[in-house]
N, C-alpha and C positions, 0 to 999 in steps of 0.2 A: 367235441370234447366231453360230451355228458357222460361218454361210457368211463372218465376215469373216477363216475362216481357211486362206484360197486358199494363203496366202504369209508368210512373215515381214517384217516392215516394217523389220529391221533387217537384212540380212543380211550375212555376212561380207565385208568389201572385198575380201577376196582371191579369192573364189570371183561374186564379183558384176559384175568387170571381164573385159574381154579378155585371153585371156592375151598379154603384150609380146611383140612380133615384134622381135627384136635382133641385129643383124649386126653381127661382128665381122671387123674390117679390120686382122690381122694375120699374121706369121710362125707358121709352122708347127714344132713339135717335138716332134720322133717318139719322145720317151722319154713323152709326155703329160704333163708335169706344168706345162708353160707353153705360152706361144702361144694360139693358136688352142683347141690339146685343154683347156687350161685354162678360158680363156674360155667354152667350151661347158658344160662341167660346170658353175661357175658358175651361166653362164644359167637350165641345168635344174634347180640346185640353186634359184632361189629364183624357180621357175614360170616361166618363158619360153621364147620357143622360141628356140633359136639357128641365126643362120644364119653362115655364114664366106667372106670372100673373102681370098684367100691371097696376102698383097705378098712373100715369102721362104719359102723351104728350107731347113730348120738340118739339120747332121746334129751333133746332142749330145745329150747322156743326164746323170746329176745330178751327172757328174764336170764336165762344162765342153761348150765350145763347141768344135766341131771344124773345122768348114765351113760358109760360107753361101755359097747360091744364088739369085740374084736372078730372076724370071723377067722376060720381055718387058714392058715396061710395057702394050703393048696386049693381052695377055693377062688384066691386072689391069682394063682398062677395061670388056673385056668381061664380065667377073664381073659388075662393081659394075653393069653397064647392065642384064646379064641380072635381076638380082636385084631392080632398082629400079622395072623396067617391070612387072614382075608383082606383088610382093609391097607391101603396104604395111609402112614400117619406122616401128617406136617409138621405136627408140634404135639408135645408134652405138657400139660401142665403138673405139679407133684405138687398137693395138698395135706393132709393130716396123714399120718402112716401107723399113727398107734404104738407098735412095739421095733424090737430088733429083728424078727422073723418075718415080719412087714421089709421093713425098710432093706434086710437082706434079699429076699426078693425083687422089691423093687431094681435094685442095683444087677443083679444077675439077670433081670429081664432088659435092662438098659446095654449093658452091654453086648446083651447079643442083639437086637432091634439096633440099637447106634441112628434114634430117632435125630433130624437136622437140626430141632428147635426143643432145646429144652429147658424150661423155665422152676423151676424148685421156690415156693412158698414154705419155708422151714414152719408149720403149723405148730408150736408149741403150749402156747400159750391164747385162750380166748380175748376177744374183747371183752368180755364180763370178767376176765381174770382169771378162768377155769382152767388148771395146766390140761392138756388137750394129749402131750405124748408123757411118757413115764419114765423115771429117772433112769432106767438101764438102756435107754435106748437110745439117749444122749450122743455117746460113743456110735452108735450103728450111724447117725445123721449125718454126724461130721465126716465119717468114712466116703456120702453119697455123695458131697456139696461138690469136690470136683468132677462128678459126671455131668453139674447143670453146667448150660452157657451162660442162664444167670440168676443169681438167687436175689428174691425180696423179702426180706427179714424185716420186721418191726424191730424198735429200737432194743426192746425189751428180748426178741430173739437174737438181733446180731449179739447183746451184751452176753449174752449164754453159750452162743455158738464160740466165742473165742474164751468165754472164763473169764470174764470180766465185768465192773459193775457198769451199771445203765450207764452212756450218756448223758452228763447233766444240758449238754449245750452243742449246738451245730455244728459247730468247727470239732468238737468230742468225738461227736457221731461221724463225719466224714474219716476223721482217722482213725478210728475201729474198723469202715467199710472198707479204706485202703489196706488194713492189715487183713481185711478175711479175702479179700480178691487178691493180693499177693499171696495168702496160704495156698488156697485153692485154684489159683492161676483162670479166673473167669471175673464176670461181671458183677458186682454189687449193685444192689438198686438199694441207696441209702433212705429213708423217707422219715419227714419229720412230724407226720402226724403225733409222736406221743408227745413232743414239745409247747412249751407255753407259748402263748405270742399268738399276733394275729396274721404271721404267715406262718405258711406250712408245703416249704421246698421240698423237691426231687432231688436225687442226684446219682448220675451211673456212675462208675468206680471204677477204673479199670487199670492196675501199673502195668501192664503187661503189652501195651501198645497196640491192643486190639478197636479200642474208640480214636477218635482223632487226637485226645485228650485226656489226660488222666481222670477230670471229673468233667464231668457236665452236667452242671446244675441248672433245676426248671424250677423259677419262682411260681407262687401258687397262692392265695388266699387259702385262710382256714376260715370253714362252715361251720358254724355254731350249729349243731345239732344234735340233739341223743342219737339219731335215727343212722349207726355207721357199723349197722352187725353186715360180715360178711366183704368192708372194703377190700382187706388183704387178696380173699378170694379173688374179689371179681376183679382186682387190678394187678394181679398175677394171671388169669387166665385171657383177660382182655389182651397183653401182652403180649403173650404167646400166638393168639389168633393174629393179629396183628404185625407181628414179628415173620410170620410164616409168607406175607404179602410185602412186606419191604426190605425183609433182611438187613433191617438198619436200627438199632438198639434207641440209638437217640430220633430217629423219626416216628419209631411206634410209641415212644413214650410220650413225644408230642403232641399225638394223634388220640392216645386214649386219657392224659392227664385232665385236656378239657372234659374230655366225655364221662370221669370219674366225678368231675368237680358239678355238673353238673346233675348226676345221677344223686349223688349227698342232696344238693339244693333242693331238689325236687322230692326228696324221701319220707317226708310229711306229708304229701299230698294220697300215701300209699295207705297210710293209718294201720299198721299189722303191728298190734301185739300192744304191752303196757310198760317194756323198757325199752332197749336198743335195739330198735327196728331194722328193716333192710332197707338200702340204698336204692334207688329207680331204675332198673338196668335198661330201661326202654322208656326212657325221659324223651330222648329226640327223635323214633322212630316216629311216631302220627302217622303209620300207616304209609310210609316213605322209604323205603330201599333205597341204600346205597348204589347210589348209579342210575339209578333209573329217574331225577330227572334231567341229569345230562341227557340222557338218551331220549327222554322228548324235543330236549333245546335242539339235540343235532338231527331229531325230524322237522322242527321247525327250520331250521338251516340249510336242510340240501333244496330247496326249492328256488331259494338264491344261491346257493354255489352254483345251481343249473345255468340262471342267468345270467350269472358272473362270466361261467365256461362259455358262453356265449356270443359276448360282448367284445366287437370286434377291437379294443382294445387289447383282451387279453389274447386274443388270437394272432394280434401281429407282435403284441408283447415277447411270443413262446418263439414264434420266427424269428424275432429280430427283424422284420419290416416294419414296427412300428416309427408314424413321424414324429422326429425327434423332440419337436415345439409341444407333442401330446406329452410324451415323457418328461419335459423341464415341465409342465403344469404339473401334470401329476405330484413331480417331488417339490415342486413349490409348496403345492395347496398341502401337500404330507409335512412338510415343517411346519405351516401353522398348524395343521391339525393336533401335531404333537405335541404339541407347546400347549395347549389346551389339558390334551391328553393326559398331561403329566399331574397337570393339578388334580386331576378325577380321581388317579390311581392313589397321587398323595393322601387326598380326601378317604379311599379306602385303605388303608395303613394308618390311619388316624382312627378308622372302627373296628379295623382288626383286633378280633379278642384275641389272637392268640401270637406269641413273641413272633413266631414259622411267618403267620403272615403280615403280620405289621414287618417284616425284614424283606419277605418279596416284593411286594410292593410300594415300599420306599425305594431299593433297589429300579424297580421296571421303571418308576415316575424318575431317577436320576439319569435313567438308561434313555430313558423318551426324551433327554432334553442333549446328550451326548449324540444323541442320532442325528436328532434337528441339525446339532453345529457343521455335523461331520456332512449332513448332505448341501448345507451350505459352503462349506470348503472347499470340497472335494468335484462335485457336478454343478451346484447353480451358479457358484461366486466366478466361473468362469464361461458361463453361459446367461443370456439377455430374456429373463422371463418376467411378470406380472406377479407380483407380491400383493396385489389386494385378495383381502380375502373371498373366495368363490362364494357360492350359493348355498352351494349342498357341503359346505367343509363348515361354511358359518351354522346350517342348522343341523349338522352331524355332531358339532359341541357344542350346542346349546342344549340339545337332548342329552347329550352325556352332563351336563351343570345341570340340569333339571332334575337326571338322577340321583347325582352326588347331595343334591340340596332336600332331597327326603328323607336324610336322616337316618335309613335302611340299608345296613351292609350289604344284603344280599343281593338287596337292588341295584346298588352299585354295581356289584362284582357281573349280575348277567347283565347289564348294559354297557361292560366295558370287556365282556367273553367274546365278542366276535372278532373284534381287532386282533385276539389272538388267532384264536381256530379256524375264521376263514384264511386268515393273512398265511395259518401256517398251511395249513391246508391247500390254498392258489397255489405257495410258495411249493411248497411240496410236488405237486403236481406238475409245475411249468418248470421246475428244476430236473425232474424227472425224463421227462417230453427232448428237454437240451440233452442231457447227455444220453439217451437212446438216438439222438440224431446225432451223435457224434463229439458232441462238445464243440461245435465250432468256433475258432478262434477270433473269427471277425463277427461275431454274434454282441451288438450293440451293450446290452443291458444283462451279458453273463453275474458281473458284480450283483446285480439286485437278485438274479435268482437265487445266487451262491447266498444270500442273506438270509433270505426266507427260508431255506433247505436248511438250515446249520440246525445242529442236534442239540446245541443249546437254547434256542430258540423252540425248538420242537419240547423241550424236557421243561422250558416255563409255560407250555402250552399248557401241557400235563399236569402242570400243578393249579396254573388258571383255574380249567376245567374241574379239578377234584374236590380245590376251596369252594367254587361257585355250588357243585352239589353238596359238600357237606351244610355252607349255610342254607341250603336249600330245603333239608332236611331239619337241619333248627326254626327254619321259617310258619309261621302262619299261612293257614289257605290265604287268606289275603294277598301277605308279602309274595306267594309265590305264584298267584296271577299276577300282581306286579312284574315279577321276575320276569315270569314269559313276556309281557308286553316289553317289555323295556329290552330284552334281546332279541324279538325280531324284530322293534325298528332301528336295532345298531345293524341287523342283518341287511335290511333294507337298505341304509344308508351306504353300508358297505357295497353294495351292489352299485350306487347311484356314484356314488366316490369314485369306480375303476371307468365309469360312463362321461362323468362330468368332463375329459380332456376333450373327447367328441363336439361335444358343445358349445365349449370356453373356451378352447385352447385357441 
């Protein structure tokens, strides 16, 4: 059975796609910390490639705006022709445009491109206050807003974009957003950075039944910082890259909200300039690509799945010859195991920094103890097996509580990643194995494969794996030789877990 291990049947989203080709269509500024130099970092920062066609010339730095430089419009045509005849593009981002002869182009290059991701940062106005586009061009803007899928306007640009004064207050601001996403029939990204107080909410907008919900608002801390030249940029272009890999409004904004909040935290440590500095676009990299340490975890993993596929457990498992006294163990020693299990996952829902995963896995740990009841109902309550707890299920949750009791999210999370990926992974494969033999009807333990194959099973695999490397990637060298030790001996144990019926049963 080791040949069905070409491949992982699960593998990382982020390293299993293309990476997003994303052109950004703005102003240029040469202190880097907005425009264009923003935008690209950005893009890099969360895997894509950035490309830039340049509508403006700033000359300013994190004091303010000095001069701007419009170039030829047909200089900008030929950009956006050169770029579109060659490359293929995933996403748009649309930054500063300058004038009406801009922004009319822009629109005439959009609709003939008809790019799948397109995100519009209405640039009118600087952080330093500097109006950025010019009063007659007001009109060209409003004409573009419905070719984005979705626009992120400061409070100070939505108030302009409909003709209206600022927002004094949140619930203000949401319903200006509702009214320019009804105009324009697309998504608003409302954001309350220009608000007092010590939060500072997201929110997408959408009346037109395109989200699951008309708002979806992401609570957020605000960052006492001067240091936030260039947020708009990099969290409209983040977006887009973003956007191009999940096609899901409200999951990319999940996914870069912390990565912005983070990038501000850290924006002192960068020291550029003597006012409003730029944000850290590469706070959590340390030299850690997305994907790439899942993709160690699962070379540390195929050495036990080898075993695993080995193990003449699972080999009479896939037949349907296994004896049946090995399978009441197994699901015995599986109900206490999970009954453990649950509290480890609770335990990481409880360090979850972010709402996405603190809701998974509270979810998985209430789903670990639905399991337990149902396999006591359904197969032990009516079959004669041995409820003390085994050997290797007693010290396969102890190591999982030894994890939980560190303190380290991410330590958790690889100590508690094999339960998924091998499980789904086995599951995959001996579900596989049944029905190229036919699906036979009198094949004992059809139920458990049918469990382990289900695509919803497989899609929290997915998301396991992706949490565990993104903390991976916030982690310290330290935390993440942790990380490895503490998932190959869940690997380990998982190997010893499908062996122990052999022994005990």
């Amino acid at each position: 059975m080791t040949a069905l291990l070409s491949s992982p049947v699960y593998p990382l989203v982020t390293s299993s796609r293309a990476t997003p080709r994303v052109l950004s269509i703005a102003g240029s500024d040469p202190s880097g910390g907005a425009g264009i130099q923003a935008d690209l970092k950005s893009i890099a920062a969360h895997g894509g490639y950035g490309m830039a066609a340049i509508t403006a010339l700033t000359a300013q730095n994190t004091m303010g705006v000095h001069a701007v430089h419009v170039p030829p419009v047909e200089f900008l045509r030929q950009q956006l022709e050169a770029i579109s005849s060659d490359i293929d593009i995933d996403a748009v981002k649309i930054g500063m445009l300058g004038d009406a002869a801009v922004i009319d182009e822009v629109r005439r290059w959009l609709e003939e491109v008809r790019p799948a991701v397109v995100v519009l940062d209405p640039v009118m106005v600087a952080t330093s206050g500097d109006r950025l586009l010019r009063d007659s061009a007001e009109k060209a803007l409003r004409s573009l807003l419905p070719l984005a899928d979705l626009i992120t306007p400061n409070l100070p640009e939505l108030a302009m974009l409909l003709g209206e004064p600022e927002a004094p207050d949140w619930s203000s601001a949401l319903d200006q957003g509702k009214r320019l996403a009804a105009e324009c029939g697309n998504t608003v990204l409302v954001k309350g950075g220009h608000l007092a107080g010590s939060e500072c909410p997201d929110a997408l907008v959408n009346t037109s039944g395109l989200l699951r919900q008309d708002v979806v608002e992401i609570a957020g801390p605000r960052v006492e910082t001067q240091n936030s030249h260039g947020t708009g940029c990099s969290l409209s272009s983040a977006l887009a890259t973003v956007q191009a890999r999940t096609g899901d409004w409200e999951a990319s904004l999940r996914e870069v909200k912390p990565w912005l909040l983070q990038a501000l935290m850290s924006s002192d440590a960068l020291e550029v300039g003597q006012g409003s500095g730029p944000v850290h676009h590469f706070h959590h990299q340390q030299g850690l690509k997305p994907g790439a340490f899942a993709a160690a975890l699962w070379n540390h993993a195929t050495p036990e799945l080898e075993a695993i596929y080995s193990l003449r457990f699972i080999q009479e498992l896939q037949s349907g010859a296994l004896p049946e006294p090995w399978f009441n163990y197994y699901l015995a020693q599986d109900a206490i195991y999970l009954n453990g299990y649950s509290r480890v996952l609770a335990r990481a829902g409880a360090l979850a920094p972010t709402e996405e995963e603190q809701l998974f896995w509270a979810k998985a740990s209430q789903q670990c103890l639905e399991v337990e009841s149902e396999l006591h109902r359904n197969w032990l309550g009516s079959r004669e097996t041995s409820t003390v707890t085994g050997p290797v299920t007693k010290s396969y949750v102890d190591h999982l509580l030894a994890s939980s009791a560190s303190g380290s999210y991410a330590v958790i999370l690889a100590a508690i990643l094999p339960c998924y990926w091998l499980y789904a992974e086995v599951g995959q494969q001996l579900h596989t194995a049944y029905v190229d033999a036919g699906a036979p009807a009198n094949h004992a333990y059809a139920d458990w494969l049918r469990t382990y194959s289900d695509e919803d099973f497989a899609e929290a695999t997915r998301k396991a794996i992706n949490f565990t490397d993104s903390a991976a990637v916030e982690a310290s060298d330290g935390e993440r030789d942790a990380m490895v030790e503490a998932f190959v001996q869940s690997c380990r144990y998982e190997t010893a877990f499908f062996d122990a019926p052999r022994l005990f049963a």
